[in-house]
C-alpha positions in Angstrom: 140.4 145.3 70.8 139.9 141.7 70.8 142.6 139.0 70.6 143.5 138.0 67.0 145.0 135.1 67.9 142.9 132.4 69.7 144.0 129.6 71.7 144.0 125.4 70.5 140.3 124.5 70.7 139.4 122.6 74.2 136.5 119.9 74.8 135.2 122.8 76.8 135.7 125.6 74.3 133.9 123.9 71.2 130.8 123.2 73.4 128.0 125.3 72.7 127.8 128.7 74.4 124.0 127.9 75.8 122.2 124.6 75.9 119.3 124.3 74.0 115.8 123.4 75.3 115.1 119.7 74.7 112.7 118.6 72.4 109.6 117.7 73.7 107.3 117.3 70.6 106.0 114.0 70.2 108.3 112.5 67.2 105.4 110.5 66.0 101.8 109.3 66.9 103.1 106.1 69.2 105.2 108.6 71.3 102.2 111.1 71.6 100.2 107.8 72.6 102.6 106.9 75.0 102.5 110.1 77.2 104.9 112.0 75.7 103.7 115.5 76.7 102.3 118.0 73.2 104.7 121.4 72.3 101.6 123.9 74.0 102.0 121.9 77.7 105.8 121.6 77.9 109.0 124.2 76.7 106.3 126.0 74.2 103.8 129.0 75.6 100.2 128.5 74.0 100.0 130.6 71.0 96.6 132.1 70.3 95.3 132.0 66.6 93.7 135.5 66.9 90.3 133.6 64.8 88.6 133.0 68.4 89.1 134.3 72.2 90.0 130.9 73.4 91.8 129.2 70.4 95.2 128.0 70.4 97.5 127.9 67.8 99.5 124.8 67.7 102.0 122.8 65.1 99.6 120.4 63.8 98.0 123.6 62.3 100.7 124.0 59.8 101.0 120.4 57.8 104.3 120.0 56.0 104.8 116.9 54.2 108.1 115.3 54.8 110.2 115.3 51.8 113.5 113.6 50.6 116.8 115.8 50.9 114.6 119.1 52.5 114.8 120.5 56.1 111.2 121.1 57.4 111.7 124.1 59.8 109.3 121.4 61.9 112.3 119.3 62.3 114.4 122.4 64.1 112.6 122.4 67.7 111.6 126.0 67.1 109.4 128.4 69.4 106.1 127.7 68.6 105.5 131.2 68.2 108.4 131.3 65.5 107.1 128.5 63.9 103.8 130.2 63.6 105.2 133.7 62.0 107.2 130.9 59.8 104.1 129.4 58.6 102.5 133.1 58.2 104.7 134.1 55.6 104.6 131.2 53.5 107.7 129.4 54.2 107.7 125.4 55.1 111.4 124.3 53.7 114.9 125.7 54.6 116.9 126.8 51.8 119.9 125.7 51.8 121.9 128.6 53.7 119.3 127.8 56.4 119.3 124.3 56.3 122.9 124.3 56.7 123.8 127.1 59.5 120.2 127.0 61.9 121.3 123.4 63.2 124.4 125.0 64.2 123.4 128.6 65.5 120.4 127.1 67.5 122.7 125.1 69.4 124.3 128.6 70.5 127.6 128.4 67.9 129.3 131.1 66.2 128.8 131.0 62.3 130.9 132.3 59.3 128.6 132.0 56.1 129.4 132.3 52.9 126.1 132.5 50.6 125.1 135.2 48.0 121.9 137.4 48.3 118.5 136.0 47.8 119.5 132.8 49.5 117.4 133.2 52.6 120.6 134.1 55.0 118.2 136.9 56.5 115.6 134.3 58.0 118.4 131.9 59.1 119.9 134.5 61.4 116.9 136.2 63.0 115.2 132.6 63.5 118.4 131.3 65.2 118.5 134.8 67.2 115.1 135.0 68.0 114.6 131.4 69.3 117.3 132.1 71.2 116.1 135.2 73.0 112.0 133.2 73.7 113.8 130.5 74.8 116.4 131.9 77.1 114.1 135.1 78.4 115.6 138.0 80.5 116.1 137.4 84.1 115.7 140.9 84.7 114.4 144.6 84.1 116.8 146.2 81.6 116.8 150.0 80.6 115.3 149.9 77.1 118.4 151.4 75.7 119.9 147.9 76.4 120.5 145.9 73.0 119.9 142.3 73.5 120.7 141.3 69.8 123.0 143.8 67.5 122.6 143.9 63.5 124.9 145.7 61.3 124.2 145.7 57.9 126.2 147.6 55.1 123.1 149.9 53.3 120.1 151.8 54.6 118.3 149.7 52.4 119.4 146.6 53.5 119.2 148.1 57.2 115.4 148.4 56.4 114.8 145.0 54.5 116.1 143.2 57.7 113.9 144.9 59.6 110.9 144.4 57.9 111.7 140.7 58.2 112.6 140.4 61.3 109.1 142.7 62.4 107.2 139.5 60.7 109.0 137.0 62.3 108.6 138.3 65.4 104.7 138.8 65.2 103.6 136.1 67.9 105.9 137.3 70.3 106.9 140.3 72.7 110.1 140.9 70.8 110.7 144.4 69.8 112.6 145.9 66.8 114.1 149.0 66.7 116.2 150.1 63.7 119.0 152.8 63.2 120.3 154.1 60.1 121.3 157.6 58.4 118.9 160.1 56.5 115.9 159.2 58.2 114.9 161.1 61.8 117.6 161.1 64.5 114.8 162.1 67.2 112.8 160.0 65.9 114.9 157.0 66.4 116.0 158.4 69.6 112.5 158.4 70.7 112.3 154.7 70.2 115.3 154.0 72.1 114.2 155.9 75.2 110.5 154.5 75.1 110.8 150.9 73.5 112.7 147.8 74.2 115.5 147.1 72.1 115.3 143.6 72.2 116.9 143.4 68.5 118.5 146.4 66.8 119.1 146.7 63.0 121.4 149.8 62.3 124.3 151.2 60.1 127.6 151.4 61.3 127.9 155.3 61.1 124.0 156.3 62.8 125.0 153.4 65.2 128.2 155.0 66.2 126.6 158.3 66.8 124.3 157.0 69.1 126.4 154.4 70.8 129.0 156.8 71.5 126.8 159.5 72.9 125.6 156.3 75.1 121.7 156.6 74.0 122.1 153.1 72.9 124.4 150.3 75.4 126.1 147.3 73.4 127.8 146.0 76.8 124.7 143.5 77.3 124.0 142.0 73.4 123.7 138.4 73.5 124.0 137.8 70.0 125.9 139.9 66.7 125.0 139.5 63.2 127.6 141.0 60.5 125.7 141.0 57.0 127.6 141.4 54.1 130.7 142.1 55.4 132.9 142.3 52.2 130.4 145.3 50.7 130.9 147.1 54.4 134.9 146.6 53.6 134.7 147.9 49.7 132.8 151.0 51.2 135.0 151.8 54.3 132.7 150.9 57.4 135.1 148.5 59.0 137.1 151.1 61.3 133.4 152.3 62.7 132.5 148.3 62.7 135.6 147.7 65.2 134.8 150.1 67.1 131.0 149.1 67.2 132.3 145.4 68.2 134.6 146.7 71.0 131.5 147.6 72.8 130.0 144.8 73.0 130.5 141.7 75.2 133.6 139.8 74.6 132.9 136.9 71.9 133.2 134.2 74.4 130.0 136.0 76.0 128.3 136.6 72.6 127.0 134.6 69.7 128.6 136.0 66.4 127.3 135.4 62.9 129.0 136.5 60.4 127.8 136.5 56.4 129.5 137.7 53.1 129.1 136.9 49.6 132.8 136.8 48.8 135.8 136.2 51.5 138.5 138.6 50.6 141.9 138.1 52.6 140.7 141.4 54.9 137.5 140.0 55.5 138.9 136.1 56.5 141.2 137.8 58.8 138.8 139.8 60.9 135.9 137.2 60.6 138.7 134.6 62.2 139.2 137.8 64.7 135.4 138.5 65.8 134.1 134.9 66.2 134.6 132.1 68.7 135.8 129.1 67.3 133.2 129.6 64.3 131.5 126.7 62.2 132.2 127.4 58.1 129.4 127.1 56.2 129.4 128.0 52.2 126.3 127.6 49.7 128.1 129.1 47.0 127.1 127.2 43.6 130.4 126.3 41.9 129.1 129.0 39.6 129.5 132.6 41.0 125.9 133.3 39.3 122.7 132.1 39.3 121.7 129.5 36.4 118.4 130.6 36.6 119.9 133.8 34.5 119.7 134.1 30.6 122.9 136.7 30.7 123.7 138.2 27.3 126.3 141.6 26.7 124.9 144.5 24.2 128.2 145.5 22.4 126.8 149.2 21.7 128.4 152.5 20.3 127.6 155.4 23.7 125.5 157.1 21.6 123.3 154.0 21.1 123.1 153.0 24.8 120.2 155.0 25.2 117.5 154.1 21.8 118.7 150.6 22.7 117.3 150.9 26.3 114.4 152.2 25.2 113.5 150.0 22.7 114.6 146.9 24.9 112.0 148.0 27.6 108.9 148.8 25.5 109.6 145.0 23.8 109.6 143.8 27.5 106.2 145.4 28.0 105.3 145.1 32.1 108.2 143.4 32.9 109.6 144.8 36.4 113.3 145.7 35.3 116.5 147.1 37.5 118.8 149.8 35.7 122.2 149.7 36.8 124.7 152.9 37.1 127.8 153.5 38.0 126.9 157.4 38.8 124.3 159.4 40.3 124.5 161.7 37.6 124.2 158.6 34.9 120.9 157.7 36.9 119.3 161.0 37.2 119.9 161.5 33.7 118.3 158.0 32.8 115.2 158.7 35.3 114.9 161.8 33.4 115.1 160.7 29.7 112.6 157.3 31.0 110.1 159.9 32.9 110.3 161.9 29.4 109.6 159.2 27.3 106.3 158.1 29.2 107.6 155.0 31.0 106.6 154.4 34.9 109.9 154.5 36.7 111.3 155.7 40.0 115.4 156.7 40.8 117.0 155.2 44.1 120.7 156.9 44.7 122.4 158.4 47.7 121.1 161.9 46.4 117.6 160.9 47.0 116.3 161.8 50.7 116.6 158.6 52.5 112.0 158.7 53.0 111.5 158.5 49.6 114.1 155.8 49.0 112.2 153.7 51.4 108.4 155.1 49.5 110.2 154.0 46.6 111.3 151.0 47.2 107.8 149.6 48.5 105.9 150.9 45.6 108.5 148.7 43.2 107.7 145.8 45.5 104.1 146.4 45.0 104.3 146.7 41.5 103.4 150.2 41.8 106.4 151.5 40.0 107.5 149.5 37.2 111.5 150.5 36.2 114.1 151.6 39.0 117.0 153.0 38.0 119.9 152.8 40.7 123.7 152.9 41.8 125.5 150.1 43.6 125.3 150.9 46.6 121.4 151.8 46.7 120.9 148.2 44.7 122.3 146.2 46.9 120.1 146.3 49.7 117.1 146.1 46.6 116.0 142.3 48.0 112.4 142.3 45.5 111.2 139.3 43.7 109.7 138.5 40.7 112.3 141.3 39.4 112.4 139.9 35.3 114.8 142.2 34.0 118.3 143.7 34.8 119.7 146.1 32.7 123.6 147.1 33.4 123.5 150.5 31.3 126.8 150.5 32.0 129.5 147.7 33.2 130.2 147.9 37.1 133.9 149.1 37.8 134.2 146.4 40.5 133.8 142.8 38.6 131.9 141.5 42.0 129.5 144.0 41.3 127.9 142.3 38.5 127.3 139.5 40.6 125.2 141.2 42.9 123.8 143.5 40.4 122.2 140.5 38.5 121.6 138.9 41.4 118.5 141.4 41.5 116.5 138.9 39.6 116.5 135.0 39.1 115.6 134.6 43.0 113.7 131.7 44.7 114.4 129.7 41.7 112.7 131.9 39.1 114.1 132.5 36.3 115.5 136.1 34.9 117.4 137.7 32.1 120.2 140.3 32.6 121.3 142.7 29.8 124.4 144.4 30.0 125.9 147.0 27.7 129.3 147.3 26.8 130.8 150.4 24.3 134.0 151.5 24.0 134.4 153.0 27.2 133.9 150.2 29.1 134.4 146.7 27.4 137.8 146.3 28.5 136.0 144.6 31.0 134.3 141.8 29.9 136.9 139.4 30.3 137.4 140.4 34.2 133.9 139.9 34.3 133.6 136.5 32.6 136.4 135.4 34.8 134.2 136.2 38.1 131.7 134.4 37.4 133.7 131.5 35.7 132.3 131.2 32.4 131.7 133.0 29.1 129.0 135.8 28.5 127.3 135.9 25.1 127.8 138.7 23.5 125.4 140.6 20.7 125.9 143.8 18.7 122.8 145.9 18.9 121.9 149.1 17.0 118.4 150.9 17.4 115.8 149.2 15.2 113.0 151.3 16.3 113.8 154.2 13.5 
């Protein structure tokens, strides 16, 4: 187990861990003039546009205007390559959870980040990782089994959004991701391991476990370890299999550790102190635990009026793409089954569900396929969608940090978003825990069903 305790800092020890290439993009026009040598001749492979045999992708291909109190990802000395997977998918400013850790975790140090979902963490640790990996390439064959960068996130669904992301930003280069979590094939994913190069691996503690300790997949090599959302992997009891996880890989003076969580319990400061090496602090926590961009409001409803309220709440809301929070699976198959009933194009995602269709599922909401999901916790919070207009809390979270991610589902990228909750007699006691979690007062309305 690693040391707990870590030495006073030295001039040596809060160095970075690996030097980063020097820039050698011309800063401006007089520079390029002057013979400073372009990105495609010096530090940057040529990047081919795919548009013609011959052509080459470079920088000047993706304008971004220079703007006042914005980081241009231009202005971070990235890969080319990255830059160009960047520029694919639409991005050209850092938020600000990017803006603040990337200048930090380029240079090769460990991060702890505080930010809440939606705030763009997921690029800002697979573009520090993967720049790292392009720009400091294996010296040597590897068995594929060999991790070189570990990712352990808390859901299935999560697991898979990471994934997804990191497969785009990894488009114009060689880099390979393999991903490992529960209810989906084991031989499958075993198959991968064997056959494909596990140059970053997404995974679940518990499938991670299973296939590190039969030794199908080696953490004694990864270069770099992400921990997302490590106080929802403590409230669900993944931090014994985590440890263990973490003891197999490299000690953290040989490793670059990132660690992210939207809150920073007293378990979680301790063993985030414990896993990284002299760590830089970032938070991009708004002084106000939820987002602005949120119209919140509280139905104070009688139980037997949860349910016409609902109803009547999503057929005035037309279209709108709308998130139904649970606390039970029972609660949401009973809600999928009374929506299904009553004509309206929805979709469940629990732990009961078979973990295929959850992932079927999920894309057809994305795609506007499916228009109302009905889900627990722990299946919402790896739900990262946008343009999600409505969230519905049918009934209040037992965990007050639970409505904060739970609303959290819409409002993103600086849209806005309205959440509904509904409070009866069951459950109202806690409101004011709520309200004091997110530091301010929720409006409250008493409903009744208008519809008869």
């Amino acid at each position: 187990m690693e040391n707990q305790i870590q030495e006073a800092p030295s001039e040596i020890s809060t160095k970075p861990k690996r030097t980063r290439r020097p820039n050698k993009r011309p800063r401006n026009n007089d520079e390029a003039q002057n013979g400073v040598q372009s990105n495609t001749q010096v530090g940057h492979e040529a990047v081919t546009t795919g548009s013609g045999k011959n052509a080459i992708w470079s920088i000047e291909d993706f304008p971004v205007a220079k703007v006042d109190g914005k980081l241009r990802f231009h202005d971070l000395n990235l890969p080319d390559r990255v830059i160009k997977s960047i520029a694919e998918m639409g991005f050209e400013y850092c938020s600000e959870i990017q803006a603040e850790t990337l200048p930090m975790t380029l240079l090769g140090y460990d991060i702890i980040g505080q930010a809440q979902t939606g705030t763009g963490k997921t690029a800002a640790f697979l573009i520090a990782m993967i720049s790292d990996f392009l720009d400091y390439p294996l010296e040597e064959k590897r068995p594929n089994n060999f991790a070189r960068g570990l990712i352990i996130a808390p859901t299935r669904e999560l697991a898979i959004q990471i994934a997804d992301e990191a497969v785009k930003l990894t488009s114009n280069c060689h880099l390979n991701v393999v991903t490992l979590v529960g209810g989906l094939s084991y031989e499958k994913q075993k198959i991968a391991l064997e056959t494909e190069n596990v140059d970053i691996l997404v995974a679940t503690p518990g499938r991670l476990l299973d296939f590190a300790r039969s030794r199908k997949v080696q953490l004694g090599k990864v270069e770099c370890l992400v921990l997302d959302e490590a106080d929802r992997m403590l409230s669900m009891g993944f931090i014994p299999d985590v440890k263990s996880i973490i003891r197999m890989t490299p000690h953290k003076e040989l490793r670059q550790t990132m660690l992210f969580s939207a809150t920073f319990p007293k378990d979680i400061q301790a063993l985030a102190q414990q896993w990284t090496y002299f760590p830089k602090e970032v938070s991009v926590v708004p002084k106000e635990a939820t987002n602005q961009n949120i119209d919140q409001v509280i139905y104070t409803v009688e139980a037997d009026q949860k349910w016409p309220v609902l109803k009547q709440l999503i057929n005035e809301n037309g279209g709108q793409r709308t998130i139904i929070f649970a606390n039970r699976r029972d609660e949401t198959r009973d809600l999928y089954e009374r929506l299904r009933k009553a004509n309206i194009n929805c979709a469940i995602l629990s732990g009961e569900v078979a973990q295929d269709k959850r992932v079927k599922t999920l894309n057809n909401f994305k795609e506007g396929i499916i228009q109302v999901l009905v889900a627990t916790d722990v299946a919402g919070r790896g739900i990262h969608v946008d343009n999600v207009e409505l969230v519905v809390n049918y009934s209040l979270p037992e965990d007050p940090e639970d409505y904060v991610h739970r609303i959290g589902r819409t409002g993103r990228g600086g849209e806005t978003g309205k959440s509904v909750s509904f409070a009866s007699e069951d459950d109202a006691f806690m409101i004011p825990e709520i309200e004091r979690v997110v530091g301010e007062s929720i409006r409250c309305e008493y409903m009744v069903d208008t519809s008869l």
